[in-house]
C-alpha positions in Angstrom: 27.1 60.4 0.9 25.7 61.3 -2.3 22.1 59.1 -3.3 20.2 59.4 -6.6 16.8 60.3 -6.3 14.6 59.2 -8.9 11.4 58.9 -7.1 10.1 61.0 -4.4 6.7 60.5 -2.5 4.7 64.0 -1.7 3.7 63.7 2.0 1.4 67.3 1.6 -1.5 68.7 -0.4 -3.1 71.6 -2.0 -0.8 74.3 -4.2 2.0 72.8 -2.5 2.2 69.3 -3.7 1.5 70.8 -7.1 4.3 72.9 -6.4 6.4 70.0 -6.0 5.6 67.8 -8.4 6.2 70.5 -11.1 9.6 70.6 -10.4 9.6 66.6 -10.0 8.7 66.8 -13.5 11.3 69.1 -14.3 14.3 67.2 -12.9 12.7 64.2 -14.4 11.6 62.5 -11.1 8.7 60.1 -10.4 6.2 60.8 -7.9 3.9 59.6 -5.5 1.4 61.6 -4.3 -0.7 60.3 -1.0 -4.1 61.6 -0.9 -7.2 61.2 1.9 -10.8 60.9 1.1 -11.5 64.2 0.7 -8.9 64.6 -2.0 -9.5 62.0 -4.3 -10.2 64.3 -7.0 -7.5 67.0 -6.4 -5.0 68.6 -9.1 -2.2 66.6 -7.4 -3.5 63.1 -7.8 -4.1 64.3 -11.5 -0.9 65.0 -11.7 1.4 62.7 -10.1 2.8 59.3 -11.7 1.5 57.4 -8.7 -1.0 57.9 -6.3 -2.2 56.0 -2.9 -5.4 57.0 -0.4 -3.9 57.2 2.8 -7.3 57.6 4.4 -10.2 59.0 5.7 -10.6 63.3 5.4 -9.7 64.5 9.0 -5.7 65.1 8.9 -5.2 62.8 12.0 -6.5 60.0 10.1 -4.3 60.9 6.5 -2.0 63.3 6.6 -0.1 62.9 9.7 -0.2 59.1 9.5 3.3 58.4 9.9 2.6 54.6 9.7 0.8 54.5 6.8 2.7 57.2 4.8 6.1 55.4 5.6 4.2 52.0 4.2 3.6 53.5 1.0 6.7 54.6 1.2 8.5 51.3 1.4 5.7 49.4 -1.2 6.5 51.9 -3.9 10.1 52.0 -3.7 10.3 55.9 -3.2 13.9 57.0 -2.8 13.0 59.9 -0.3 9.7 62.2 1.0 9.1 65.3 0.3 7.2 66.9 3.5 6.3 70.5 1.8 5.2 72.3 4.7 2.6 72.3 8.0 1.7 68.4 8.7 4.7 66.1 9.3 7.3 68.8 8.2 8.7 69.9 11.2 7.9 66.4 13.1 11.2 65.1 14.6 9.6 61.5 14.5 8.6 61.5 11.2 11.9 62.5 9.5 13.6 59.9 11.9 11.0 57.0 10.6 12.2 58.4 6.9 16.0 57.3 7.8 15.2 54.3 9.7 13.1 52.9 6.3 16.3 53.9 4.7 14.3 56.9 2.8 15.7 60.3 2.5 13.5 63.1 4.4 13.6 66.0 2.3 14.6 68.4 4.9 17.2 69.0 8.2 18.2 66.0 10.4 16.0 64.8 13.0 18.2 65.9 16.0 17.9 70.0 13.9 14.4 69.4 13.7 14.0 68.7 17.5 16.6 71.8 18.6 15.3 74.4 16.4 11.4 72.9 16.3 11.6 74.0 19.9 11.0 77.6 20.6 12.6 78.1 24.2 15.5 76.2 22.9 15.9 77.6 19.1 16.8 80.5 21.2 19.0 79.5 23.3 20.7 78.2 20.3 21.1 81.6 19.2 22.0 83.2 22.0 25.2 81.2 21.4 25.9 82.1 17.5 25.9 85.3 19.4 22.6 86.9 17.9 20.6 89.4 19.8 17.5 87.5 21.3 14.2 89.3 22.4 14.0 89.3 26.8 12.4 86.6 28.3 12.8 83.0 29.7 16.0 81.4 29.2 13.9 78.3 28.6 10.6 76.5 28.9 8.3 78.1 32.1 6.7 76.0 34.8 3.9 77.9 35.5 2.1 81.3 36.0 4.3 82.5 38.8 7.0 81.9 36.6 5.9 83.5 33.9 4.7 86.5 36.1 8.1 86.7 37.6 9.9 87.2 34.3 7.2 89.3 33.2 7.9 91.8 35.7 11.4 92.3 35.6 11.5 92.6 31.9 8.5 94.9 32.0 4.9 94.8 30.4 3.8 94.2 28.1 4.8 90.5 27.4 4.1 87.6 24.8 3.6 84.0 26.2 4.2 81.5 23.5 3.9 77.7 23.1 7.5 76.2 22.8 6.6 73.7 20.4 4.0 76.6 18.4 3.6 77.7 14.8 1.4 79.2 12.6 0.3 81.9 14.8 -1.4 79.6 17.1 -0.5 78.9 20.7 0.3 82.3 22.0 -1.0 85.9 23.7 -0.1 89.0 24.3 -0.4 90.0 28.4 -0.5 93.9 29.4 -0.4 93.4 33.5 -0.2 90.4 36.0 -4.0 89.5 36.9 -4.3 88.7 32.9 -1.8 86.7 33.0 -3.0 84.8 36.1 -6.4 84.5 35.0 -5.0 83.0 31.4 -2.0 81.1 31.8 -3.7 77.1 32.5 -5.8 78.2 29.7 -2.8 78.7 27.0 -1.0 76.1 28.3 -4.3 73.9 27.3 -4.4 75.3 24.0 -0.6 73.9 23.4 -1.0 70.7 24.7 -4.3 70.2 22.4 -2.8 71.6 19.0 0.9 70.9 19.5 0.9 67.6 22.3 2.7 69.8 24.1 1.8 72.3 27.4 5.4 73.8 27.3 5.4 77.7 27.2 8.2 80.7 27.3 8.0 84.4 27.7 9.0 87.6 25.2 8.9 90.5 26.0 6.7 92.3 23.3 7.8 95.1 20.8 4.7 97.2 19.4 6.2 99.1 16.9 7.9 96.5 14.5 8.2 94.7 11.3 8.3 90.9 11.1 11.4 90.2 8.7 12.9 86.8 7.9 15.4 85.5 6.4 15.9 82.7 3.0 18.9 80.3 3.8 19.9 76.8 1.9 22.5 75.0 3.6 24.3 71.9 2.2 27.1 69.8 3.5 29.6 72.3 2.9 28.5 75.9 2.5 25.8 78.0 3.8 24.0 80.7 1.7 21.4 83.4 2.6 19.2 83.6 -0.4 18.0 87.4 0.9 15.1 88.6 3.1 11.2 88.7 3.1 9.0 91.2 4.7 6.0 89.4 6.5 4.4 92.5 8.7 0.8 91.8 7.4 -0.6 89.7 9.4 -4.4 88.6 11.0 -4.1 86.6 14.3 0.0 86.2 13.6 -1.2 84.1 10.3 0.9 85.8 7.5 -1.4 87.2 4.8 0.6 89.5 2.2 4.4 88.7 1.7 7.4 90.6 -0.2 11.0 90.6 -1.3 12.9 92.1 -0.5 11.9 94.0 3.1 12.8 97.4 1.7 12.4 99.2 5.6 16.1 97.7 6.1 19.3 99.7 5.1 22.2 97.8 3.3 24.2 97.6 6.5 20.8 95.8 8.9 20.6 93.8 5.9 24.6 92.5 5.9 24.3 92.0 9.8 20.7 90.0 9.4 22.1 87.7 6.9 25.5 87.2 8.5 23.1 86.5 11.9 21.7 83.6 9.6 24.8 82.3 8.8 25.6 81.5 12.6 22.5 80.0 13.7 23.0 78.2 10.6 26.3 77.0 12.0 25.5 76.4 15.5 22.7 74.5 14.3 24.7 72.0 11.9 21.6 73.1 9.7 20.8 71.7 6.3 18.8 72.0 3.1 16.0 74.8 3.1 15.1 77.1 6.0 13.8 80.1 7.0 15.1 82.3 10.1 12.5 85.1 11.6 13.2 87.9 13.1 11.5 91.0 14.8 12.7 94.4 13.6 12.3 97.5 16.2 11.2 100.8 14.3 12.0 102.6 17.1 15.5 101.5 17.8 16.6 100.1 14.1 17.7 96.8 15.9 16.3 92.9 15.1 15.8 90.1 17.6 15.8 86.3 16.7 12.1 85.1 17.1 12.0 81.5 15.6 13.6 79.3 12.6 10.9 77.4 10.4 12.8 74.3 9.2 10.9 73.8 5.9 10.1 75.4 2.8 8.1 78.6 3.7 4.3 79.0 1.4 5.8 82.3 0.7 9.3 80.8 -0.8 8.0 82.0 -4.1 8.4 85.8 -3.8 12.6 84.4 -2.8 12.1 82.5 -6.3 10.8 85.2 -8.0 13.5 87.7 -7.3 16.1 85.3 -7.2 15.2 83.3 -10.3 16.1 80.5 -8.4 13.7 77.2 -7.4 14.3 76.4 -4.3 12.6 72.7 -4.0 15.0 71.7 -6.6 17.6 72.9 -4.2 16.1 70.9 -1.7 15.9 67.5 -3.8 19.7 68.4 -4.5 20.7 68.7 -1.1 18.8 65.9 0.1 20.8 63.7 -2.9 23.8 64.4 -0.9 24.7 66.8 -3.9 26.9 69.9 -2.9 25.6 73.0 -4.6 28.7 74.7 -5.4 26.7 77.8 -5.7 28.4 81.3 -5.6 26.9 83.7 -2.9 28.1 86.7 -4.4 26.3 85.6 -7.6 23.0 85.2 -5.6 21.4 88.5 -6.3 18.0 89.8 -5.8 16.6 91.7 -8.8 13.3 94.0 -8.6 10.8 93.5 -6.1 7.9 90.9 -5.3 4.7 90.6 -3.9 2.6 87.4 -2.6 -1.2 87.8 -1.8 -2.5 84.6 0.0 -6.0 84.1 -1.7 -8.2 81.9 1.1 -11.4 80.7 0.9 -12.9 83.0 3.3 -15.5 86.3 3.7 -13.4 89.1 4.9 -16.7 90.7 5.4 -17.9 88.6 8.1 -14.5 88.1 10.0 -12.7 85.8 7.7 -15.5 83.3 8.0 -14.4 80.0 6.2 -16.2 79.2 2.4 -16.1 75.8 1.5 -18.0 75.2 -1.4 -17.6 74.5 -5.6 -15.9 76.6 -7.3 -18.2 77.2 -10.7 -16.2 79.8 -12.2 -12.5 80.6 -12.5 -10.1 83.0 -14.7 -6.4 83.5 -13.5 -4.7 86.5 -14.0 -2.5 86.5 -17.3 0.0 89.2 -17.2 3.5 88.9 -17.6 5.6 89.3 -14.4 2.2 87.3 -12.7 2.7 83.4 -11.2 0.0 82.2 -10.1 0.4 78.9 -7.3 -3.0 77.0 -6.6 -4.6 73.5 -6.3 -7.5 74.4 -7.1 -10.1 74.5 -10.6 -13.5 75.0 -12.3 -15.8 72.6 -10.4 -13.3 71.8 -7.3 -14.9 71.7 -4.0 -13.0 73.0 -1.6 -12.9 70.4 1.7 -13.9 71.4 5.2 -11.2 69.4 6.6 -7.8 71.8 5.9 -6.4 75.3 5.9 -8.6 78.1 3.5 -5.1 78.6 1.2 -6.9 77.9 -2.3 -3.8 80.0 -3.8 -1.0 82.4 -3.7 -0.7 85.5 -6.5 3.2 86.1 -7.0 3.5 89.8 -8.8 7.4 90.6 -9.7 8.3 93.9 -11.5 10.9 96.3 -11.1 10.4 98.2 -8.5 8.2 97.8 -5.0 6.0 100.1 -6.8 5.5 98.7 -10.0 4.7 95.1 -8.0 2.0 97.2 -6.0 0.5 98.3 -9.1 1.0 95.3 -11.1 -0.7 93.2 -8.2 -3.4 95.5 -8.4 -4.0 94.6 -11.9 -3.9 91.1 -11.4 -6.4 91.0 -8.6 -8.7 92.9 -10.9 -8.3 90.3 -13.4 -8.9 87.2 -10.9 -12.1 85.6 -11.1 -13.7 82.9 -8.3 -17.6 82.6 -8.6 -19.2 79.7 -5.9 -17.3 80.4 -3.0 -16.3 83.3 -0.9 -12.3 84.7 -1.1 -10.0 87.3 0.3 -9.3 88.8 -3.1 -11.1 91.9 -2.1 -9.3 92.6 0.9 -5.7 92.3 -0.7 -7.6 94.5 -3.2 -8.5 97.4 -0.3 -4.3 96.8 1.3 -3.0 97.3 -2.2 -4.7 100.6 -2.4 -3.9 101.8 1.1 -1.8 104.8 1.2 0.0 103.8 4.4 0.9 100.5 3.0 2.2 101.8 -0.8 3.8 104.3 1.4 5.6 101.5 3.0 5.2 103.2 6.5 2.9 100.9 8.5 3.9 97.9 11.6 2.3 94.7 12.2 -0.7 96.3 13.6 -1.6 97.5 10.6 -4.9 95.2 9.9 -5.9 96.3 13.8 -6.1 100.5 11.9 -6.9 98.9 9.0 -10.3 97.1 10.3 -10.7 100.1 12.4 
C-alpha cells in the first residue's frame, strides 16, 4: 500500500545522517535528526529541519534507545525512520516498534531482518535459492566439541563466527583443535557482550580470496542487482578501501553472482536496499555466500558513483510503497570507482584512535572527487563512536585513472589537530601489487610486513 512520506526522522549520525538528509532535501522531505550529548553541535543537527537530544554520549543511552527514539517519533509526527546503518539498523525489534507506532522503517520487514540478520540461518536460506555456501555448520553450534567435530571433517583451517556478528567483530580464525579448545568459551563471550547473543557457526576458511559483494534494491514487484563491489582490503575484517566494480571477475562469474542475488533475494521475500557478500576463491574461480547486510552499506557510494544512481532515494521510494519500475537492462555501470575510509586514527601506532579538534581542513576539489563527511573546521571528534570522520569517492574512467585520480585527491586533503589514515590509503594507492590488481585479503598482513 502505497504511503506519502513527507517527513522522515534520521535514527544515525556522522557522514551518514548528512548523507541522508541531503537527499531529504532533495525529494523535498522534512527531517528530524535525533542527537546525544556528545553531538549537540554536529553538521546534522545544523542541517536538519528538526532536531531532538535523545540523550546522554554513550550509544546505549542515545542511539539504540528504541523507546525514546520511537517517542520522538510519534511527538513529531514523522511519517517513517530512516536507520542509515550500524545502531538499530539491522535490529528486528526496532523496525517491528516502527510498524507497531504505525511509522514506516526504512528498510526490509522485521521477520527479513530476523532470517537474514542471522548468520547460521542467512545460510541456510541460501542453501535453498540453490547458491553455493562455504562448509561448515548447518546451523548455530552448541559448544567446542561441536565445533571441533565439524572442524575436522571439513578440514583446517576453520573460521568460527558469531551468528548474530557484523562489522568484523565476533569471529577467529582456528589452525588445529587445541586452539580451538582453549578459545571457544572465550568467543562465545565476546558475542554475547557485543551482540546479546553467545550463538556461533563454523566456515571453513579460504586463504587465497577476494571478498566481493553484491548492490541489490528490491521493491514489491521486481528485484534488481545494481552491480558488484570489491571489499578485499581489510584490517581486522573492518573494510578500509572499497571499488566498483570488482574487476578480478570475468563477465560470466559476474552474470552467475548477480543472478545468485536474485534468489536469495527471492527466497528471502527481501525488500528495499541490500547488500549480499560473497567469498571469491582465486584458486578455484568459484564464490560462496558469506552473509547479507540488510541496510544501506557506508560504501553504497562507489554503486552511486558508477551507477549515477542514489540509492537512499530508492529507499524512501520503496519504503512509500512506490514500485520502481526501473529497467535492469538500463542499469549500467560506467567507469570505475574508488572509496578510501578516512578515520581518525595513527596508522603509525596500530590504528590507535585520535579524538581531538579538528583546527584545520581543505577537501579535495577535483572533478570526478565526492567527498562524504560530518565533520568541519573546529569539530571535535567524540570518544564515544566509530573513527569514520569521512569517505573520499574518486570515479574516472578506468580502474586506473580512479587509482591515480585518488592519489591526487589524498594529496590535496588537508586535517591538522587530529591524527588520520590518509597516509596509509596514500602508501596502498602507490603499491604495485595493489595498482596491479593482483593481491587477496591478506594483503595489509604483506603490507605491514
Amino acid at each position: 500500500m502505497k504511503k506519502k512520506i513527507t517527513k522522515i526522522l534520521i535514527a544515525n549520525r556522522g557522514e551518514i545522517a548528512v548523507r541522508i538528509i541531503k537527499t531529504c532535501q532533495k525529494m523535498d522531505i522534512q527531517t528530524v535528526q535525533v542527537y546525544s550529548d556528545a553531538d549537540e553541535n554536529s553538521l546534522a543537527v545544523k542541517l536538519a529541519d528538526e532536531t531532538v537530544n535523545i540523550g546522554p554520549g554513550p550509544a546505549l543511552q542515545s542511539y539504540f534507545n528504541i523507546e525514546k527514539i520511537i517517542s520522538v517519533a510519534k511527538q513529531h509526527a514523522v511519517d517513517a525512520i530512516h536507520p542509515g546503518y550500524g545502531f538499530l539498523s539491522e535490529k528486528a525489534e526496532f523496525a517491528m516498534a516502527c510498524l507497531e507506532a504505525g511509522i514506516s522503517f526504512i528498510g526490509p520487514h522485521p521477520e527479513t531482518l530476523i532470517d537474514m540478520g542471522d548468520k547460521a540461518r542467512a545460510k541456510l536460506i541460501a542453501q535453498q535459492a540453490g547458491v553455493p555456501v562455504s562448509p561448515g555448520s548447518t546451523g548455530e553450534i552448541l559448544n567446542s566439541d561441536d565445533a571441533i567435530k565439524i572442524a575436522n571433517s571439513i578440514g583446517y583451517p576453520v573460521i568460527i563466527k558469531a551468528s548474530a556478528g557484523g562489522g568484523g567483530r565476533g569471529m577467529k580464525v582456528f589452525y588445529d583443535e587445541q586452539e580451538i579448545r582453549r578459545n571457544y568459551e572465550g568467543l562465545a563471550t565476546e558475542a554475547l557482550r557485543s551482540f546479546a547473543n553467545s550463538a556461533l557457526y563454523v566456515e571453513k576458511y579460504f586463504e587465497n580470496i577476494r571478498h566481493i559483494e553484491v548492490q541489490v534494491l528490491c521493491d514489491q514487484e521486481d528485484i534488481y542487482v545494481l552491480g558488484e563491489r570489491d571489499c578485499s582490503i581489510q584490517r581486522k575484517n573492518q573494510k578500509l578501501i572499497e571499488e566498483c566494480p570488482a574487476v578480478i571477475l570475468t563477465s560470466d562469474v559476474s552474470a552467475l553472482i548477480y543472478e545468485a542475488s536474485k534468489r536469495i533475494c527471492a527466497e528471502a521475500k527481501y525488500l528495499n536496499v541490500g547488500t549480499i557478500e560473497y567469498l571469491y576463491d582465486l584458486n578455484t574461480s568459484k564464490f560462496y555466500f558469506l552473509e547479507m547486510n540488510t541496510r544501506i552499506q557506508v560504501e553504497h557510494p562507489v554503486t552511486e558513483m558508477c551507477f549515477n544512481f542514489d540509492l537512499v532515494e530508492a529507499q524512501i521510494k520503496v519504503a512509500s510503497g512506490e514500485k520502481l519500475g526501473l529497467d535492469q537492462n538500463s542499469l549500467i555501470s560506467h567507469g570505475h570507482s574508488i572509496e578510501c575510509r578516512i578515520n581518525a586514527e595513527n596508522p603509525d601506532k596500530k590504528f590507535m584512535p585520535s579524538p581531538g579538534t579538528i583546527i584545520k581542513l581543505k577537501w579535495p576539489t577535483l572533478e570526478g572527487v565526492r567527498i562524504d563527511s560530518h565533520v568541519f573546521e573546529g569539530y571535535t571528534i567524540p570518544i564515544y563512536y566509530d573513527s569514520l570522520i569521512a569517505k573520499i569517492i574518486c570515479w574516472s574512467h578506468s580502474r586506473d585513472e580512479a587509482i591515480e585520480l585518488m592519489k591526487q585527491a589524498l594529496g590535496e586533503l588537508q586535517i591538522e589537530g587530529i591524527k588520520t589514515t590518509a597516509s596509509f590509503h596514500e602508501s596502498v594507492m602507490a603499491d604495485a601489487s595493489f595498482g596491479a590488481n593482483q593481491y587477496d585479503t591478506r594483503f595489509l598482513n604483506r603490507f605491514f610486513e
